[in-house]
C-alpha positions as CSV (number, residue, x, y, z in Angstrom):
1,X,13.4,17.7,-10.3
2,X,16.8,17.3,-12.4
3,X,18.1,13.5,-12.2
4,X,21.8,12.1,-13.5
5,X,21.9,8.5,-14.2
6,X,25.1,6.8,-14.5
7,X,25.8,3.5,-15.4
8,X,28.6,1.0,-16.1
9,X,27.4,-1.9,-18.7
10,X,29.3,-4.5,-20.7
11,X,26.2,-6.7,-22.3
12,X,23.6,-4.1,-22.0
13,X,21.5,-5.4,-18.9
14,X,23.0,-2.6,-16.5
15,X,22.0,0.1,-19.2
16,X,18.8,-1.4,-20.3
17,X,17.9,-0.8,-16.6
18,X,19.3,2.5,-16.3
19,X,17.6,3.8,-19.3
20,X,14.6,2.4,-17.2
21,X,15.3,4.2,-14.2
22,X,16.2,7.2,-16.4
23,X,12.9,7.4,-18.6
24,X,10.7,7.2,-15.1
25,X,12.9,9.5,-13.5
26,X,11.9,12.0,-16.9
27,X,8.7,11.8,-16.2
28,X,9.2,13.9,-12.8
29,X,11.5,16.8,-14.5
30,X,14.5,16.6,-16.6
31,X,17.0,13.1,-16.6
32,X,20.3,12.1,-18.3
33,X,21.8,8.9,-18.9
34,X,25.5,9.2,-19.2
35,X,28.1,6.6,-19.0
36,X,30.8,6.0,-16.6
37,X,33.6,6.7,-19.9
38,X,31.5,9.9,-20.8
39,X,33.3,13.3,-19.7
40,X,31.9,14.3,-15.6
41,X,28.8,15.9,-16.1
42,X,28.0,19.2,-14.1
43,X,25.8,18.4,-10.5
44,X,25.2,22.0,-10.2
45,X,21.1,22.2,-9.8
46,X,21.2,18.2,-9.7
47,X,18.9,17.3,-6.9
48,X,19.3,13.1,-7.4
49,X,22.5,11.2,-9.1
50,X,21.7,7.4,-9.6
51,X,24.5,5.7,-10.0
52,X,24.2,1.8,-11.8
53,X,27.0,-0.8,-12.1
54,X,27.5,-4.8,-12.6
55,X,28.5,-7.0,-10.1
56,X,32.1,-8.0,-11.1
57,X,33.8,-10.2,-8.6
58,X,31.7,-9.5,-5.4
59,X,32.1,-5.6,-5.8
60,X,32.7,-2.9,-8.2
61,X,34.6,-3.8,-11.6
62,X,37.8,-3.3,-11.8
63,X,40.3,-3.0,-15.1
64,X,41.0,-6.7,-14.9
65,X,37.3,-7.8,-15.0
66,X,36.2,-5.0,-17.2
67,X,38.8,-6.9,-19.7
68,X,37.4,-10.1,-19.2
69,X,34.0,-8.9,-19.1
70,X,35.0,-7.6,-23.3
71,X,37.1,-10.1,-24.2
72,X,33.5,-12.5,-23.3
73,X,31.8,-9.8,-25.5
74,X,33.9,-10.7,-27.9
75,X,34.7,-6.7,-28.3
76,X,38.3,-4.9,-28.0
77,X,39.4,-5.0,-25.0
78,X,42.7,-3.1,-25.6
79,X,40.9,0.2,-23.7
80,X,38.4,-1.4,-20.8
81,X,37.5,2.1,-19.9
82,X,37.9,3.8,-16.4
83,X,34.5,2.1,-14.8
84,X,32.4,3.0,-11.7
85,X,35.5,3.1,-10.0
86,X,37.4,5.4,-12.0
87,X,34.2,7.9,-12.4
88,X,33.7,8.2,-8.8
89,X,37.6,8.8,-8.0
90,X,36.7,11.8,-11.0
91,X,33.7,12.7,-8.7
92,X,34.0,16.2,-6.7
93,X,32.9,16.3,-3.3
94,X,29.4,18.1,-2.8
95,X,27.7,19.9,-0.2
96,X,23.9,18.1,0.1
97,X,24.2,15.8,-2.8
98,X,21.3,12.8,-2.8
99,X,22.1,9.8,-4.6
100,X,21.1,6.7,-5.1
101,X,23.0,3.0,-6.3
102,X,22.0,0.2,-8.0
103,X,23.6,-3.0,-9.3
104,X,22.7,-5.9,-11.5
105,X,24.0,-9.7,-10.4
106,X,23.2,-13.1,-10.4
107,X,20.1,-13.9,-8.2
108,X,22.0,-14.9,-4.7
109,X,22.4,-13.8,-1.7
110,X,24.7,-11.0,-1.9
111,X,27.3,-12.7,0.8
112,X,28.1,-14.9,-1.9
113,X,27.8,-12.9,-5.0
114,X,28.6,-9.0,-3.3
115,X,26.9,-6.1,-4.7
116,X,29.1,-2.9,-6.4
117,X,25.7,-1.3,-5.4
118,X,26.6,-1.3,-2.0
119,X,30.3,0.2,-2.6
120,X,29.0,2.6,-4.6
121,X,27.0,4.3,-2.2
122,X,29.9,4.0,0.5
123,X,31.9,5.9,-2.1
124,X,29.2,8.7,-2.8
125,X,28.1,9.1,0.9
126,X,32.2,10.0,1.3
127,X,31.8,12.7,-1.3
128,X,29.1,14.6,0.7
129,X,26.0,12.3,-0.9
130,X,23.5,11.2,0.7
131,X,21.6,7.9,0.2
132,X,17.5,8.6,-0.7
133,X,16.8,4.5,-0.5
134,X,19.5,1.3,0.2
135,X,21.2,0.4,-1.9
136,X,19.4,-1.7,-5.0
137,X,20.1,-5.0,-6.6
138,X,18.9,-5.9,-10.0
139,X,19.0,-9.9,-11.3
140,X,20.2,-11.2,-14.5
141,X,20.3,-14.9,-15.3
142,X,23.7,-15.2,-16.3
143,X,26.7,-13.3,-16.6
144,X,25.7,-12.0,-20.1
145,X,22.3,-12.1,-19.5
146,X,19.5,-11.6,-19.8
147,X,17.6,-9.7,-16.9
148,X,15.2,-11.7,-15.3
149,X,11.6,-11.6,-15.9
150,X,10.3,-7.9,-14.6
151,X,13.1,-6.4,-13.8
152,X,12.9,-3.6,-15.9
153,X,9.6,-2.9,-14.7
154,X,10.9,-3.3,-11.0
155,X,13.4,-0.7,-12.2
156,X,10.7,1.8,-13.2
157,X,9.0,1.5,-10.0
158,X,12.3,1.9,-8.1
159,X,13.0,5.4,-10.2
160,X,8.9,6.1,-9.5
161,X,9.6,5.5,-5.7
162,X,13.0,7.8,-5.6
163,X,11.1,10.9,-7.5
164,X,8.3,10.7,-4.7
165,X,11.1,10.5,-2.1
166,X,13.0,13.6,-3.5
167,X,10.1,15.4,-4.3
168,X,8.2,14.6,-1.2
169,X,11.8,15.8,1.2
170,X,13.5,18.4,-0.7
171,X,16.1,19.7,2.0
172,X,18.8,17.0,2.5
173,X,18.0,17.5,6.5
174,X,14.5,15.3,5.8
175,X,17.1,12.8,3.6
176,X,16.7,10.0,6.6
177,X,12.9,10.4,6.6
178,X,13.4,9.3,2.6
179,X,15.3,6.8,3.1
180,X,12.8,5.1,5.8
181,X,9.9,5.9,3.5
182,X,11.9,4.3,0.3
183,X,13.0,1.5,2.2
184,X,9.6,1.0,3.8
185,X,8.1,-0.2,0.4
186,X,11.1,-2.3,-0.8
């Protein structure tokens, strides 16, 4: 199995989690970790794209919060990069894709707090993706940090869970039995 894992992350927690996802995901075939700012990797012989983001402002992040978001970090924020946002506009449609979306944010009900997870995956699932599992929600204690207490090892198990669901429904036409099985255990 070949996996991409993308990620947006200002103070870490959203790639410390990826890296996560990525490493399990390594352990059932090949796995990269880019970042939303690196160039578009090639999907050609992909068969999962994970796609990871913060929580900015009940959604995806946008150049005003990525801003903000840097100037807290206390880092330049004269270039705030193109984001989630910006890499999935870069994104080119696919036939069959599978993907799957996860985000980190504070620990409330996502009516209140929103969830770029779930705009992700409306995004991807307009670019010809579709979703192996719902999307995912990851919890950090505040807005710099850092992730709650086994998260990262919820992460793992997340990435374990997707490799079984990909590698147990290889043909996109069994992707709604994955989704049901994924979603089953979460």
């Amino acid at each position: 199995m070949r996996s991409v894992v993308v990620c947006e992350s200002w103070f870490g927690n959203t790639k410390r989690l990826a890296e996560a996802v990525a490493e399990e995901l390594a352990r059932h075939g090949d796995a990269w970790l880019v970042s939303v700012d690196d160039e578009m990797p090639t999907l050609e012989g992909v068969d999962l794209v994970v796609v990871g983001a913060p929580t900015h402002i009940h959604g995806m992040s946008s150049a005003m919060s990525r801003r903000s978001a840097l100037e807290q970090a206390k880092i330049d924020a004269s270039d705030p990069g193109r984001g989630v946002k910006g890499w999935l506009k870069a994104l080119p449609e696919v036939e069959h894709g599978r993907a799957a979306t996860f985000d980190t944010r504070a620990h409330k009900p996502a009516a209140l707090v929103g969830s770029a997870a779930k705009g992700i995956a409306k995004r991807l699932r307009r670019n010809g993706f579709e979703l192996v599992a719902p999307p995912e929600s990851f919890f950090i204690i505040d807005v710099d940090g850092p992730l709650e207490e086994g998260e990262h090892e919820r992460a793992a198990d997340w990435a374990r869970r997707l490799a079984e669901a990909v590698e147990q429904h290889p043909g996109s036409e069994a992707a709604e039995s994955a989704v049901a099985a994924v979603a089953a255990v979460s």
